[in-house]
N, C-alpha and C positions, 0 to 999 in steps of 0.2 A: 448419541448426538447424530441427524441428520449431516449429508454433507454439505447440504447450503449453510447449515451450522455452522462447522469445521469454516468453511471458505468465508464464511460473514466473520467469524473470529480472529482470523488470520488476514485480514482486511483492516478490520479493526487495530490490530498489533501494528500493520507496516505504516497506518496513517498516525500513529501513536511516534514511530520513531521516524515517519517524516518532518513531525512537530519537534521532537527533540533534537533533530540536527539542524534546523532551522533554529531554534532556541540558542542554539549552542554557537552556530553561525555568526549571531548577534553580538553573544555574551563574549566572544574570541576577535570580535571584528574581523572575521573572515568574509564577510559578503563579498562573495564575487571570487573569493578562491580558489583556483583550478580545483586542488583536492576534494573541500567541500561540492564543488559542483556537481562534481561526476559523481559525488557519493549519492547527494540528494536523486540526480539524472535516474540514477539506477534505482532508486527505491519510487519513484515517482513511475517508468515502468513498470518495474513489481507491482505497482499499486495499479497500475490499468488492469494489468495480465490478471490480478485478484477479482477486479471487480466482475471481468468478464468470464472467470471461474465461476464468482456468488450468480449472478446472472442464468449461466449456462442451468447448475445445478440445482436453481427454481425452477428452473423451467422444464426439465426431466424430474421434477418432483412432482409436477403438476401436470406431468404429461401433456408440453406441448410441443415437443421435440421426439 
């Protein structure tokens, strides 16, 4: 497996358990919870720093970096 693979895979997984702590958010009435916040906060960076991982590693696949 390519690494633009590996980093689209694993992009995939963190927006999966974005969705499930938001789900959970709901189902808990936790909106707006300090703890949920910061959880969500950090997976919502995780998920930029990922994309700009998937990003990066197309673009050294395709030699334009």
């Amino acid at each position: 497996m390519e690494g633009s693979e590996i980093a689209k895979r694993d992009h995939q997984r963190n927006k999966s358990e974005i969705v499930k702590l938001v789900k959970e958010m709901f189902t808990l009435n936790k909106w707006g919870d300090e703890e949920y916040r910061v959880k969500l906060q950090k997976l919502v960076i995780k998920d930029e720093e990922l994309v700009a991982d998937v990003i990066r590693k197309i673009k050294l696949e395709k030699g334009s970096e």
